[in-house]
N, C-alpha and C positions, 0 to 999 in steps of 0.2 A: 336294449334287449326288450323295454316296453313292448315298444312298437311293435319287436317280430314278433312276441307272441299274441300280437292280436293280429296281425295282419297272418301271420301263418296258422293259430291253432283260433283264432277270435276268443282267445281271453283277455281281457282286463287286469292285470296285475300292475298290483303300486310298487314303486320305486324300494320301498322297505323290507315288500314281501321277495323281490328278488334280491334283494344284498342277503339279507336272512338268508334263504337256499342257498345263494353260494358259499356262506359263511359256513353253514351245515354239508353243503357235499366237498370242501375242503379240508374238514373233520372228518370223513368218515374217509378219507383218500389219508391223510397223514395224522390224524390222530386230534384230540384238543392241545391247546396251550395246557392245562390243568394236569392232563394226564402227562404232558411233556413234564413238567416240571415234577410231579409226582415221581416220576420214576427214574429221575435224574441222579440218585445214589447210585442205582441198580447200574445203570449206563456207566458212572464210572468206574464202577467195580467189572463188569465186562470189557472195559475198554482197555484195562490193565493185561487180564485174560489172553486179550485180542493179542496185545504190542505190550509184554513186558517190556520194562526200563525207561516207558513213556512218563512224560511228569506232566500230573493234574491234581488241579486242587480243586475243592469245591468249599465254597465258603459260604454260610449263614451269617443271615444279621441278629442285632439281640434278640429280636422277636422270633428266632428260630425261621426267619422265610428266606428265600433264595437274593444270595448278595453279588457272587460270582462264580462263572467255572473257568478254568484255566486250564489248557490241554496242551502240550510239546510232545508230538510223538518220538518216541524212540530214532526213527529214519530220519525226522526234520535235524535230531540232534547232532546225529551221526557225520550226513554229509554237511552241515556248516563246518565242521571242522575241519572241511577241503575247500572252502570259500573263501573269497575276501573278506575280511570281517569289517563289512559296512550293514546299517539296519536302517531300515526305517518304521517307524509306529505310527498306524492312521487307523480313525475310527470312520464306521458306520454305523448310522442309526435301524433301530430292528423296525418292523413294521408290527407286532403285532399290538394288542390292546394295551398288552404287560410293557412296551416301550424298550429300552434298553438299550445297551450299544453294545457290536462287535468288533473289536479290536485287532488288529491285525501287526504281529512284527514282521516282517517280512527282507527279503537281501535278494541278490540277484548273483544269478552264477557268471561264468567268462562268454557265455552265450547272452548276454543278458536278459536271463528267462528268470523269470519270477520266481524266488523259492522261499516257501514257507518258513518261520522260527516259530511261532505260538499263537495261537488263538486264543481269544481272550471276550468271553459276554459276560457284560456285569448291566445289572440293575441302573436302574435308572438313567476395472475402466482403462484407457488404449496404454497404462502402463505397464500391464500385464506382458506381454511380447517382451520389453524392454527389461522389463524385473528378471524372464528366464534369461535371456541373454549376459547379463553381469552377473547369475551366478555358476554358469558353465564355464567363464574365460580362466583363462591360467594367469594371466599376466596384470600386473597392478596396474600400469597404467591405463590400460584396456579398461579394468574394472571401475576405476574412478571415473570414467568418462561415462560408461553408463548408468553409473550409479548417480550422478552431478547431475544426467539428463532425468529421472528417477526422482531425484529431489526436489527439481524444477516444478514435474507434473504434481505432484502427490507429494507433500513435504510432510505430511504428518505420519506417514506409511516409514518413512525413514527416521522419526524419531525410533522406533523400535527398533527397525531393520540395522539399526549402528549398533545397538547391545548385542545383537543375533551376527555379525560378520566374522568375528573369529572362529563361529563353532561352525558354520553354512557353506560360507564360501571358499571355490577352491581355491585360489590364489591367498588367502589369509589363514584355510583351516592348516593345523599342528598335526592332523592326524593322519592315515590313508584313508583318502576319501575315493584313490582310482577315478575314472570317470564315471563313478555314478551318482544320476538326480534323485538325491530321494525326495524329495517330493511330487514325484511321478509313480515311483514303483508301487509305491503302497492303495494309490489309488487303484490302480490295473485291477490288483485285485480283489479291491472292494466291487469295481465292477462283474468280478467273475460268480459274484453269489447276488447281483443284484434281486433276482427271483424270491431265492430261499430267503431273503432275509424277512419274510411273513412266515416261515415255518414255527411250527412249536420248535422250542430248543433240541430235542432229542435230534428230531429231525434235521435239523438246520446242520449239527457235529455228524451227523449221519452224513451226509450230502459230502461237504467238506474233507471227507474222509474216504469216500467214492472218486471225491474229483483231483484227488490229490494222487490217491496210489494209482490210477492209471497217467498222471502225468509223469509219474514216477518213471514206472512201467516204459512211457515211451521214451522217455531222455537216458534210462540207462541201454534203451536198445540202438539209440539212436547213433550215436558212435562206439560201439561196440567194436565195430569192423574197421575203423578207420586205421589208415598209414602214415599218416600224421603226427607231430610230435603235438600241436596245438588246436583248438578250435578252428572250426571253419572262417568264422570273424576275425580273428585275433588273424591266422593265414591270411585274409584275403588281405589286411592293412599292412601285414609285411611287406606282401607281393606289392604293397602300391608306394610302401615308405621307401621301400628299394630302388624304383624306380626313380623318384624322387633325390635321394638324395648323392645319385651321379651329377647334376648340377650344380652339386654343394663345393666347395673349398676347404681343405681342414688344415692347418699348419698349427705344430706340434709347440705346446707350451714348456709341459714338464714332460715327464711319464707318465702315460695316460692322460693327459690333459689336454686339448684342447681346443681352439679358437677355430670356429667353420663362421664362414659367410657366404651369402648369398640371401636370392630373392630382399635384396635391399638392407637384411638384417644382420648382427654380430651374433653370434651365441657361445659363450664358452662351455665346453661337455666335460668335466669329468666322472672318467671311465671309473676311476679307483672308486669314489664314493656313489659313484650311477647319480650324480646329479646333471642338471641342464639348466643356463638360467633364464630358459624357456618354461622351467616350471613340470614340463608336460613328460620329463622324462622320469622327474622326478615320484611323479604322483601317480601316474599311469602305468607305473612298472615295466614298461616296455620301450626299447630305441625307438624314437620318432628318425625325422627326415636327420637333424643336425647330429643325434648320439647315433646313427649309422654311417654318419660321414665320417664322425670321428672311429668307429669300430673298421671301417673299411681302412684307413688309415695306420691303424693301430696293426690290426691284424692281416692286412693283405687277401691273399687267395682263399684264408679259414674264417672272412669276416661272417659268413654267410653262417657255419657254424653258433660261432660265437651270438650272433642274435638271440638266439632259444637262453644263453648262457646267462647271457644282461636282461632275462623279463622274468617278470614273477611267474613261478612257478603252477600259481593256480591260474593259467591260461592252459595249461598241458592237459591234454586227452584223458590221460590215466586221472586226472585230480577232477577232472567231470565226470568219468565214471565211478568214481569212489563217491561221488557227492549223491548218487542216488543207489550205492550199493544195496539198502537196505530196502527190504519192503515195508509198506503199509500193508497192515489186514484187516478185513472190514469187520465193524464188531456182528455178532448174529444175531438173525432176528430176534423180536422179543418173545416169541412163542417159547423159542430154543434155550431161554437165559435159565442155567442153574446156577444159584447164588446162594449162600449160606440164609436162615434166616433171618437173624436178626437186620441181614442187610434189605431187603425184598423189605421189611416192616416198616423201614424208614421213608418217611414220604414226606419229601421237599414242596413247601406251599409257595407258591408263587410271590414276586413282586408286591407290593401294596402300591396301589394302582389310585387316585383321585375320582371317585365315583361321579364325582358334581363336575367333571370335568365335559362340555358340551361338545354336540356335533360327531362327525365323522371324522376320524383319523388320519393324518394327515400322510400320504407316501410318497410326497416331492418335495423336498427339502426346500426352502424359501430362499431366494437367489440374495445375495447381500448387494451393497452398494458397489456399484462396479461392475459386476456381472453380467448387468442385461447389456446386449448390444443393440441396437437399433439395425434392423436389418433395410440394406439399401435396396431402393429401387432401380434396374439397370431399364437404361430407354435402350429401344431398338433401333438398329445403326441404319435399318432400310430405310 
């Protein structure tokens, strides 16, 4: 920006006096940090206003300055209640002077679209490929093999990784974990506020709260109209598991029970407990290729029926539209705010910040060991 202003208006300006100006016409577009946090009572006393039944906390530290805010809107609460109940928790760092991190719970619906639980700002190498792959598989033996090649590369990565497999992995986790990575999701959307995360706080819940009720807005319109008993996803892997599993074999154990082979493999299905000891019937709430072999078997000319019968529930139309029945509403501007007063008189001081602390601020997170790859050079084939 030097340069063009000398080459286009022939000023002379140093590197300091333009960070300053932009520092200053980013203030007067969205307000200061200072004033952000001043008027951070007011904002939660509005945001109640806005979305009764919302839960936020705002907490001080001894010295009376800002520790945390914590906001679940009403609608995030609502529709988790039609979800899977898997979460995941990832932070991002803030960019402003004051520092901080934004937290993030977050879950995923039957569409695997990213869905909010709670926000949360408070104060203050080639085995990578391999590491996702052994924690997506269903099957033990599967997992030990990638996990053995995992150990090979990076043995110290896997001292930890051994206390962390009963809670992580699908094939060893106790719980419903479905098919989802949490350790993807909550990223996504920390990328979705990359920008704001330099706003003053007000701003930043402001944003957040804009970008939410219109995803709202569109996933409840989105299958509104649908003829469908399930998601469009969830449908298209029937239509393809159906396919699939006329090549199968299924001969009858018990009742409801049993034995399909094919594509080189055994699997026994039982109907009665919806297990597979493929693992994937189990966890993923829906017939795969071998629990349709067995339903085909079982049930004849209604097996087709029976599919919707044998999957969980929160794959169905109706429990994605409950998930976003409710609206967000955006709080009002601050011109418009009537609060009582002794609330308006409280004013939240900011973080305490290390004055002695040098240089410019840092807004790229420093890559750890492992992360940089070395990018190859490709010769040309002419």
């Amino acid at each position: 920006m030097s340069n063009q202003l000398r080459t286009e208006l022939g000023c002379k300006v140093s590197y300091w006096k333009i960070y300053n100006g932009m520092e200053h016409a980013k203030s007067n577009v969205r307000g200061t940090h200072e004033h952000g946090y001043a008027v951070l009572n007011v904002y939660h006393y509005m945001l109640e206003v806005a979305n009764p039944g919302s839960k936020k906390t705002l907490s001080l530290d001894e010295n009376e300055r800002f520790k945390y805010f914590f906001v679940s809107y009403a609608a995030w609460m609502t529709g988790f209640q039609e979800m899977r109940k898997v979460i995941a928790v990832d932070g991002t760092f803030l960019r402003s002077k004051y520092e901080g991190v934004l937290l993030s719970v977050v879950a995923q619906n039957a569409e695997n679209h990213i869905f909010p639980a709670s926000k949360y700002s408070k104060d203050g190498f080639d085995y990578l490929p391999r590491s996702h792959y052994a924690t997506g598989v269903f099957d033990g033996c599967e997992f030990n093999d990638h996990f053995n090649q995992i150990r090979d590369l990076v043995p110290k990565r896997c001292k930890l990784s051994t206390r962390l497999v009963p809670h992580t992995e699908q094939e060893f986790c106790h719980g419903n974990r479905y098919n989802i990575m949490t350790s993807n999701i909550a990223e996504l959307v920390n990328s979705m506020f990359d920008v704001e995360r330099e706003f003053p706080i007000v701003t930043l819940f402001d944003e957040i709260n804009k970008r939410f009720a219109l995803l709202f807005y569109q996933r409840r319109m989105k299958l509104v109209n649908s003829a469908n008993r399930f998601v469009p996803s969830i449908e298209k892997d029937i239509s393809k598991y159906v396919n699939v599993d006329n090549k199968l074999l299924a001969h009858q154990i018990t009742n409801y029970k049993f034995s399909v082979t094919g594509h080189g493999d055994v699997a026994t299905v039982d109907l009665q407990r919806r297990t597979c000891t493929c693992r994937i019937f189990d966890l993923d709430k829906i017939p795969y290729p071998y629990a349709m072999a067995a339903l085909r078997a079982q049930y004849g000319a209604d097996f087709g029926n029976q599919i919707y019968e044998y999957s969980s529930p929160y794959y169905s139309v109706e429990k994605y539209i409950m998930t976003y029945c409710k609206k967000i509403h955006p709080v009002p501007p601050e011109d418009s705010w009537i609060v009582l007063l002794n609330v308006i008189e409280r004013e939240i001081p900011p973080p305490y910040v290390d004055p002695s602390k040098p240089g410019r601020r840092r807004y790229k997170r420093r890559r750890g060991v492992g992360e940089s790859f070395p990018t190859r050079k490709n010769k040309c084939s002419v």
